[in-house]
C-alpha positions as CSV (number, residue, x, y, z in Angstrom):
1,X,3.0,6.5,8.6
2,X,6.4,4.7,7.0
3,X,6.2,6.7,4.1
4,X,9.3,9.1,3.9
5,X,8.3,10.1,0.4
6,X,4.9,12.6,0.3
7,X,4.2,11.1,-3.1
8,X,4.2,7.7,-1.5
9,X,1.7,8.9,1.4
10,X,-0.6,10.5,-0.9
11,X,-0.8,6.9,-2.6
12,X,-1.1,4.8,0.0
13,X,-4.2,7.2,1.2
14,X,-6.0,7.0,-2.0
15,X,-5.6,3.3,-3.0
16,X,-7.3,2.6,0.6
17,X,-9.8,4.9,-0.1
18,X,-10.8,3.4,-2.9
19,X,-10.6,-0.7,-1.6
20,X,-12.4,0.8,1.8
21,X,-15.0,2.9,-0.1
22,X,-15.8,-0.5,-2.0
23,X,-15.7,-2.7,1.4
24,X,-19.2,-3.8,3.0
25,X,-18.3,-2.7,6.7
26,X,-19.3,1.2,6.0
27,X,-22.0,0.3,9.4
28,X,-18.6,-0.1,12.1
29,X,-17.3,2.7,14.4
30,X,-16.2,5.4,13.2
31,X,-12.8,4.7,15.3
32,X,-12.9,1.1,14.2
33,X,-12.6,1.9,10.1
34,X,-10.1,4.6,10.9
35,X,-8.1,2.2,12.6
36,X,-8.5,-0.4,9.6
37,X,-7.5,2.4,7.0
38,X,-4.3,3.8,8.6
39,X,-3.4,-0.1,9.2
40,X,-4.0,-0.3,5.3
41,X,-1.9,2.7,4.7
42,X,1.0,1.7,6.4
43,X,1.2,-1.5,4.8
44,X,0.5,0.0,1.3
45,X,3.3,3.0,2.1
46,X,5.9,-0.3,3.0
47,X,5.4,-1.8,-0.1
48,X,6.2,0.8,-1.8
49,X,9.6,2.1,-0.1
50,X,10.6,-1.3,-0.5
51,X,9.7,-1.6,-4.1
52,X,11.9,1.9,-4.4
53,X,14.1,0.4,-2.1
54,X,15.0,-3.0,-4.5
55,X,14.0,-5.0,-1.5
56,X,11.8,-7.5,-4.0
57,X,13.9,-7.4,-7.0
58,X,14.8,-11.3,-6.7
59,X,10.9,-12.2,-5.9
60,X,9.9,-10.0,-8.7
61,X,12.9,-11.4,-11.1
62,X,11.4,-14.9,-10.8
63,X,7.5,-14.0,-10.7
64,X,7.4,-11.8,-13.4
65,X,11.2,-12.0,-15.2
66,X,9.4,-10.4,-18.4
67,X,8.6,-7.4,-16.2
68,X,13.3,-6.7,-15.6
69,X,15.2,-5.3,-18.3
70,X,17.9,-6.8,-19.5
C-alpha cells in the first residue's frame, strides 16, 4: 500500500469496505474482489497523502474556495 501513515491505511481499508460491501459483484472470485479492493485501497491511501501532502491545494482553492481560510 502507499500509505506511510497507519491512520491513513486503516482508512483507506474501511471506506472500501464499505463501497465494496454495498457493490453488486459479491458472486466473483474470491481472488478477483481482493484484487478490486486493494486496487481501491491504494487509490484511496494516494488521495489522501496527497491531500496531507498540499498536492490539490490550487484544484481545491478554485472548486471549493469557501472550504480555504483566509
Amino acid at each position: 500500500m502507499v500509505a506511510d501513515d497507519p491512520g491513513d491505511a486503516r482508512a483507506a481499508e474501511q471506506a472500501m469496505a464499505g463501497i465494496w460491501s454495498e457493490f453488486g459483484f459479491q458472486g466473483a472470485p474470491v481472488h478477483v474482489l481482493r484484487m478490486l479492493a486493494q486496487a481501491s485501497e491504494v487509490g484511496y491511501a494516494a488521495a489522501l497523502r496527497d491531500l496531507r501532502e498540499g498536492a490539490l491545494d490550487e484544484e481545491i482553492r478554485s472548486w471549493r474556495p469557501e472550504l480555504v481560510q483566509p
